[in-house]
BALUM-800781 format. One line per field, with one value per residue (C-alpha): residue number from 1; x, y, z. Coordinates in Angstrom, 2 decimals. Layout:
nr <- (NUM,...)
px <- (X,...)
py <- (Y,...)
pz <- (Z,...)
This chain:
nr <- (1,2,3,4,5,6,7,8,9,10,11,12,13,14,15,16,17,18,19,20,21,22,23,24,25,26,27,28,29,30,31,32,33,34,35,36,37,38,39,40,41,42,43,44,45,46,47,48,49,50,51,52,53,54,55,56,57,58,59,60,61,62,63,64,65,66,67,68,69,70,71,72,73,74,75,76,77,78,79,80,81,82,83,84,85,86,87,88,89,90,91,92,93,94,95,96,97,98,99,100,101,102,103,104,105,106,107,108,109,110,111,112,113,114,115,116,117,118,119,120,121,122,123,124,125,126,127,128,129,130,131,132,133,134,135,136,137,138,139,140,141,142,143,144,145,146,147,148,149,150,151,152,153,154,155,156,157,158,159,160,161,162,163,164,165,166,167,168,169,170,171,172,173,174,175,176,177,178,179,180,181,182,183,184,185,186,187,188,189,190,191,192,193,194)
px <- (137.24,135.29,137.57,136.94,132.64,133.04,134.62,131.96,129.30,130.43,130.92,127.63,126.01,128.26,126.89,123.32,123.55,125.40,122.48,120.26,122.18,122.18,118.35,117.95,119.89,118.07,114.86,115.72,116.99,113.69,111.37,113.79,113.08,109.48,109.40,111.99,109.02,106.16,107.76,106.71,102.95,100.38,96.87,94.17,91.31,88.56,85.40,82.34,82.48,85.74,87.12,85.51,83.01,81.06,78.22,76.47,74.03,71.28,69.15,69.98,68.39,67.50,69.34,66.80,66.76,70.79,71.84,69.27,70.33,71.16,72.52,69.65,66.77,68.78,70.10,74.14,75.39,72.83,74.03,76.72,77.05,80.61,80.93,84.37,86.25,89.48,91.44,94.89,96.89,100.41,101.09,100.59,98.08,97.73,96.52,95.06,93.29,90.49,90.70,89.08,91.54,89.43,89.93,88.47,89.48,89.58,85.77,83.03,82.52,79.98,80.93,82.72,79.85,77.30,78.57,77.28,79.19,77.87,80.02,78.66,79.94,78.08,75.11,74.09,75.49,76.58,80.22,82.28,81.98,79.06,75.85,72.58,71.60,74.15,75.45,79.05,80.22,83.12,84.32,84.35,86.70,90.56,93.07,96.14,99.51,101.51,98.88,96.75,94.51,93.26,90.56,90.76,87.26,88.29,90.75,90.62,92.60,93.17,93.95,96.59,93.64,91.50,88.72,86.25,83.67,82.39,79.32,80.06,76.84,77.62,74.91,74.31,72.48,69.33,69.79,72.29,69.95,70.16,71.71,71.28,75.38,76.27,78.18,80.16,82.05,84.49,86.67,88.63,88.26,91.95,93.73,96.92,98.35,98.83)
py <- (62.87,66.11,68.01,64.68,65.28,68.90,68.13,65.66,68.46,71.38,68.57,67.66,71.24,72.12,68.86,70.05,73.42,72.29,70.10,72.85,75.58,73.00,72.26,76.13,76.39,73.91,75.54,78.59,77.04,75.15,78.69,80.25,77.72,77.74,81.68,81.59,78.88,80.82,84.24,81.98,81.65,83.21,83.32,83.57,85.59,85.47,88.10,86.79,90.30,92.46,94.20,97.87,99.21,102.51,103.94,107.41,109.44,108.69,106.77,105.81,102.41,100.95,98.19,95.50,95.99,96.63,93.49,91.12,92.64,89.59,92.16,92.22,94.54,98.03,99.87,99.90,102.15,102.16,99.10,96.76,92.93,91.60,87.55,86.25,83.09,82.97,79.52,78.14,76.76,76.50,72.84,75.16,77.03,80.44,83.69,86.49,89.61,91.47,94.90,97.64,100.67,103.98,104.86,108.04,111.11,113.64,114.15,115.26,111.87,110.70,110.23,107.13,106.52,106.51,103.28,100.42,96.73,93.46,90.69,86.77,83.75,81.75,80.88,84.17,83.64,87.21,86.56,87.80,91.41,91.88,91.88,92.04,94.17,96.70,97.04,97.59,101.30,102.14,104.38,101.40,99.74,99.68,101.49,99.06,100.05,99.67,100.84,104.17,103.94,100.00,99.53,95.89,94.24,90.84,88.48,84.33,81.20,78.56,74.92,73.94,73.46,75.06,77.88,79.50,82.29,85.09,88.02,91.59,93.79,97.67,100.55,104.68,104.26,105.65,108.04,109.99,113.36,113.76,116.57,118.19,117.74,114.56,112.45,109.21,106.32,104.25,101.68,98.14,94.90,93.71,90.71,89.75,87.46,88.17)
pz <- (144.55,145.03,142.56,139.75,141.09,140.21,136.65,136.00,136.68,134.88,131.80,132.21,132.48,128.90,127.37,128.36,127.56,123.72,123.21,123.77,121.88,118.74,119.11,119.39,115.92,114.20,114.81,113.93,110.76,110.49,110.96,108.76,106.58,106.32,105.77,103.08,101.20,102.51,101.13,98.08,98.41,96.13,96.86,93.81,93.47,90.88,90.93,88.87,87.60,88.29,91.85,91.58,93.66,92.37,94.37,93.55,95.60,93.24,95.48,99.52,100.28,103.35,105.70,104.88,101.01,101.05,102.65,100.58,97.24,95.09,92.23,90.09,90.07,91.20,88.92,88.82,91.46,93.71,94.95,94.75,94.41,94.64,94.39,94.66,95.30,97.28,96.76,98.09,95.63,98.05,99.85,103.39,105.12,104.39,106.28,104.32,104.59,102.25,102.40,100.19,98.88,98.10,94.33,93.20,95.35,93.33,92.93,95.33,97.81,99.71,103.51,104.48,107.22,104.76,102.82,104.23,104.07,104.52,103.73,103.96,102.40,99.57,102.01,102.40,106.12,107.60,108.64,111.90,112.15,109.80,112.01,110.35,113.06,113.03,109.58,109.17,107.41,105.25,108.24,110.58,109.04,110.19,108.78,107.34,108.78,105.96,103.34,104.65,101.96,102.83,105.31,106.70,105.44,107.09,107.56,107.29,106.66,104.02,104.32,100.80,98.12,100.25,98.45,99.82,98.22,99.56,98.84,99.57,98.82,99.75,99.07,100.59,103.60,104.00,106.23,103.73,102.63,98.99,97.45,93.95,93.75,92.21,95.03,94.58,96.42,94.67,96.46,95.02,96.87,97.28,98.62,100.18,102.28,105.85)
């Protein structure tokens, strides 16, 4: 009777522990699944005007005037206005990140810490990260792992048909001392999902 009590009990711990191997599998084959579609998803971006952001040394402008700028009124490269719309068009939820690559390094630049950021959505509401107290510089930024030349701007989600729009005004902080040289900053606003 004990010996037929014993059987019974190792069959039962091998049933339990099949079940569980085969609920194992079929997750796996469920994750593997959904990153096999998701190595599928795109994620669109439209600027009002295009992704390139050129600053010169002309003429350093305060916080205050630099984070109001509504792209008119300054002339072009003194400060920057950058509208643009992310928008989901997968049947998932997407992560992405907005990061801006430095373009032009072969000429005489101005100092990352002298380019400020400040990113808000269509509302002119500052976002996560972008105080209007303490305004975020180019040097702050994070370096990407996989891409050097990226600095992380920020990173956000998208529900499937999901769009949102965003404002990124950048300008040479006024406390940059002008030079007779002729200084620049270039950098590209990029995309990706995450």
């Amino acid at each position: 009777m004990e010996k037929l009590d014993k059987k019974h009990g190792l069959k039962s711990v091998f049933i339990v522990a099949l079940v569980l191997a085969i609920f194992l599998i079929i997750i796996a084959i469920v994750v593997k699944i959904n990153d096999y579609k998701k190595s599928f998803y795109k994620v669109d971006v439209k600027f009002t005007t295009n992704a390139v952001v050129q600053l010169n040394n002309k003429l350093p402008i305060s916080d205050d005037i630099g984070k109001n700028y509504s792209g008119t009124g300054i002339e072009k490269g003194i400060a920057e206005y950058k509208e643009f719309t992310i928008t989901n068009p997968n049947d998932g939820k997407i992560q992405y990140e907005i990061y801006l690559t430095k373009t032009n390094l072969n000429s005489k630049n101005i100092r990352s810490n002298y380019i400020k950021l400040y990113l808000t959505d269509i509302n002119k509401n500052a976002l996560d990260g972008f105080d209007s107290k303490k305004i975020t510089s180019f040097y702050d930024l994070y370096s990407l792992r996989d891409k050097p030349s990226g600095r992380l701007l920020y990173t956000d989600s998208l529900n499937p048909g999901g769009k949102r729009t965003y404002i990124l005004r950048c300008w040479v902080a006024d406390t940059y001392v002008l030079s007779n040289e002729s200084e620049i900053f270039d950098f590209e606003i990029d995309v990706r999902l995450k």
